[in-house]
Backbone as ProteinMPNN parsed JSONL, in Angstrom:
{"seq_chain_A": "XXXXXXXXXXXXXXXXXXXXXXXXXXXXXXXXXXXXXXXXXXXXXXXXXXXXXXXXXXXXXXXX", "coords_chain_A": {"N_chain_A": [[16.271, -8.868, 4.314], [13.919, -9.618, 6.324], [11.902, -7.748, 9.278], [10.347, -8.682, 12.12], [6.757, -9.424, 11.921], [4.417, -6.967, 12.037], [1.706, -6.146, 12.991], [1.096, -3.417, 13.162], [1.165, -2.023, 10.484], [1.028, -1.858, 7.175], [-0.402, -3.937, 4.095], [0.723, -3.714, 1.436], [-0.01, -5.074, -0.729], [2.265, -5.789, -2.269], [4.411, -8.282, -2.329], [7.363, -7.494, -2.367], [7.81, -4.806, -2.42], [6.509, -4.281, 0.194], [8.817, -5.848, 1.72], [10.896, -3.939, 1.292], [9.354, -1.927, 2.391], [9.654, -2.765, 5.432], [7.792, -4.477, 6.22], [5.062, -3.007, 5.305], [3.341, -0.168, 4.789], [2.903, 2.504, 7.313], [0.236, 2.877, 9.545], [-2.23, 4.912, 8.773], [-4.237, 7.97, 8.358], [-4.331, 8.607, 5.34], [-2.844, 8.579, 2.544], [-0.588, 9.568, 0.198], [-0.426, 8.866, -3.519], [1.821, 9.513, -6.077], [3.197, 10.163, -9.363], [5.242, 10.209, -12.163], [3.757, 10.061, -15.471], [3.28, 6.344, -16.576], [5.155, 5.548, -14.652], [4.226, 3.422, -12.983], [2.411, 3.933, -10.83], [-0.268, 4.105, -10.906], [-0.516, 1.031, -10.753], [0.308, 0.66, -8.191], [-1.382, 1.804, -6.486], [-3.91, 0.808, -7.032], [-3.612, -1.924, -6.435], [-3.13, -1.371, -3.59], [-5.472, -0.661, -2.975], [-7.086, -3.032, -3.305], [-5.832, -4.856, -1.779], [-6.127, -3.943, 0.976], [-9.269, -3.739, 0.982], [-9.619, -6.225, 0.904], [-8.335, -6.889, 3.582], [-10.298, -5.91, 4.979], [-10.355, -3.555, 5.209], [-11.435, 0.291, 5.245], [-12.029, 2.272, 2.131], [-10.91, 4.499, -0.401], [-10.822, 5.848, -3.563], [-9.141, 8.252, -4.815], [-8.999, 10.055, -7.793], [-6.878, 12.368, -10.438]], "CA_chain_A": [[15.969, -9.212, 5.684], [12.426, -8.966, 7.298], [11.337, -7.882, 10.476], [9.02, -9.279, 12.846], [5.561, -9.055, 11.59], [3.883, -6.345, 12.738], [-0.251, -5.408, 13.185], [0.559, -1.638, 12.788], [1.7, -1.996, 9.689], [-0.741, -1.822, 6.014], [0.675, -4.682, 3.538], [0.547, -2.789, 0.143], [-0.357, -6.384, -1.606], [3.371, -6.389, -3.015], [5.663, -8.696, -1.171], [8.41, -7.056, -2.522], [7.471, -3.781, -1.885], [6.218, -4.769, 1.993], [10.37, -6.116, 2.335], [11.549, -2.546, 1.479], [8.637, -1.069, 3.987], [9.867, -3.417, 6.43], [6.136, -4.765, 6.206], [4.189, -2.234, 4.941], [3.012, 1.208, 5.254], [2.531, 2.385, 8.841], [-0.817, 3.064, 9.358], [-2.153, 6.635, 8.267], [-5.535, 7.796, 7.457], [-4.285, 9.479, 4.418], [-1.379, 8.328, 1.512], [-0.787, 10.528, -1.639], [0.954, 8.271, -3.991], [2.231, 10.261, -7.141], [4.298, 9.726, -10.201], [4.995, 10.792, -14.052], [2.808, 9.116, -16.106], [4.243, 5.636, -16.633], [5.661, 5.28, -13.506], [2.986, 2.422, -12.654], [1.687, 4.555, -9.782], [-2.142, 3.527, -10.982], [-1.083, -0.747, -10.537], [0.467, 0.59, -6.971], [-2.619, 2.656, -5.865], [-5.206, -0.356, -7.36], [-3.006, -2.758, -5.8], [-3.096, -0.878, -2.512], [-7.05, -0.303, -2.35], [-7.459, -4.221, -3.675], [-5.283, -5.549, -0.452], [-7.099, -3.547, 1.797], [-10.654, -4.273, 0.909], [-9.049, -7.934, 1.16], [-8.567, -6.871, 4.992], [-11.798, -5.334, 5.822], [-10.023, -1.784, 5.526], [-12.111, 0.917, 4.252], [-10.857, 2.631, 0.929], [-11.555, 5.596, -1.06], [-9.337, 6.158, -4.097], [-9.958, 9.617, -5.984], [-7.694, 10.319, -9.235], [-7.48, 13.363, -11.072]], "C_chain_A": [[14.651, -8.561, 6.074], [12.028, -8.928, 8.663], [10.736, -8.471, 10.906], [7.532, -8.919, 12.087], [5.087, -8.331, 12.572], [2.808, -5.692, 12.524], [-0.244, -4.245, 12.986], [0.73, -1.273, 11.867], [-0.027, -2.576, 8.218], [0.016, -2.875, 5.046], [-0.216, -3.512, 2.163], [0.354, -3.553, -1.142], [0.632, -6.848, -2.627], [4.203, -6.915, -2.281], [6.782, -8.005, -0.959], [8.306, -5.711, -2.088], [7.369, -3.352, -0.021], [7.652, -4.833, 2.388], [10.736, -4.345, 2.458], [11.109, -1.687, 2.517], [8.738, -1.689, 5.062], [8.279, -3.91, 6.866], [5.138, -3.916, 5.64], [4.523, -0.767, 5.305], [2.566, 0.995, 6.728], [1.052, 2.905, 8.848], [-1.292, 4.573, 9.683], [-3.353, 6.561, 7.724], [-5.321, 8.641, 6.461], [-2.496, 9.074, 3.68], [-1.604, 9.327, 0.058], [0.304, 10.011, -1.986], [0.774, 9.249, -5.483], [3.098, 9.931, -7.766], [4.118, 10.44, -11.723], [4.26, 9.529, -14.512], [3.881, 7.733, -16.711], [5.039, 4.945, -15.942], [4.79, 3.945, -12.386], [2.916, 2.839, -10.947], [0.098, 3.991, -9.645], [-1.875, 2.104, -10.584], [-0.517, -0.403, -8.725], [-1.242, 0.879, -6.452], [-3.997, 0.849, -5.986], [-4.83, -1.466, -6.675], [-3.277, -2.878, -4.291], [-4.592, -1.042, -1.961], [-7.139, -1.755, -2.456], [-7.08, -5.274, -1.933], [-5.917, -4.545, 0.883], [-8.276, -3.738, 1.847], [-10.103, -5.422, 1.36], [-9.043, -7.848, 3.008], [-9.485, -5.739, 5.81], [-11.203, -3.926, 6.056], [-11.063, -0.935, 4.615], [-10.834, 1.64, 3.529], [-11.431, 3.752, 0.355], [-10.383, 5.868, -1.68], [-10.066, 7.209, -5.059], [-8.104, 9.684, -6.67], [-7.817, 11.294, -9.897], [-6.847, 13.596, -12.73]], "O_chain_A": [[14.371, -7.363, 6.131], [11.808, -9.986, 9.251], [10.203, -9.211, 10.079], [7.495, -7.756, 11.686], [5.155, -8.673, 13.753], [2.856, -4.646, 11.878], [-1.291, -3.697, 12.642], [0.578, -0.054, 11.798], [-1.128, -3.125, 8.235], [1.236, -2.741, 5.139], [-1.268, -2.875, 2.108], [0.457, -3.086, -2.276], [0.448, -7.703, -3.493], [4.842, -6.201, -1.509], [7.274, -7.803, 0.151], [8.963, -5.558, -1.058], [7.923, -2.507, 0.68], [7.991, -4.063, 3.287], [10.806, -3.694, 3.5], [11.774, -0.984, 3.278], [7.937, -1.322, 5.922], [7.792, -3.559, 7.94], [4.079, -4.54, 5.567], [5.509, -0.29, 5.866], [2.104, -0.007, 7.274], [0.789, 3.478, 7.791], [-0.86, 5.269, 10.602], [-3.753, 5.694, 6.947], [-6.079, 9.611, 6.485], [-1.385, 9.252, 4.18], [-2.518, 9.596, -0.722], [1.44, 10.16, -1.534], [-0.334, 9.62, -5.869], [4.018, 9.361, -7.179], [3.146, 11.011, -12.218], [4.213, 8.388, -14.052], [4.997, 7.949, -17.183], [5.61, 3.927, -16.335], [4.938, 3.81, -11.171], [3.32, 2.117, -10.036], [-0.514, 3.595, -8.652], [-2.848, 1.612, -10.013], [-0.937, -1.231, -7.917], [-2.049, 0.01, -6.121], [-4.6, 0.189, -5.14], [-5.772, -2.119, -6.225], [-3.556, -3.929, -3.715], [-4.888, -1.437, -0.833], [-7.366, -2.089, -1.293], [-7.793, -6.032, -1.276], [-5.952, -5.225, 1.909], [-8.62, -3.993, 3.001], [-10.211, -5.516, 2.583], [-9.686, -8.67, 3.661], [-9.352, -5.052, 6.822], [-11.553, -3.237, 7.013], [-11.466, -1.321, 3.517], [-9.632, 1.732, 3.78], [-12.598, 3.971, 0.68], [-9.295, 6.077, -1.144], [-11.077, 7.121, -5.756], [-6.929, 9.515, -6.345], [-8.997, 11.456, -10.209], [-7.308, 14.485, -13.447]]}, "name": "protein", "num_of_chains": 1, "seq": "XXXXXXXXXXXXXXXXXXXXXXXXXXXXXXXXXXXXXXXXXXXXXXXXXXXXXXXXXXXXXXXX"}
């Protein structure tokens, strides 16, 4: 089940993902996504910056 669409909300360029966040991430100037290696943390994160450029968001992704 999905909520209303809602503007305050970040889509994270996975549909499926977006259902579980009830649309997205809420909007935050700052996410630290983390995982064990393997954990396809890098196709979230690339995913994440890719659908944002897509909506004129700025991005900055540092990795260490």
């Amino acid at each position: 089940m999905r909520p209303p669409s809602n503007s305050s909300r970040l889509s994270t360029g996975s549909p499926g993902f977006d259902d579980i966040l009830f649309g997205g991430l809420t909007r935050s100037p700052f996410y630290q996504i983390e995982g064990d290696t393997g954990a396809e943390n890098l196709a979230l994160d690339a995913q994440f910056a890719f659908e944002g450029k897509h909506q004129d968001e700025r991005c900055l992704y540092v990795t260490l």
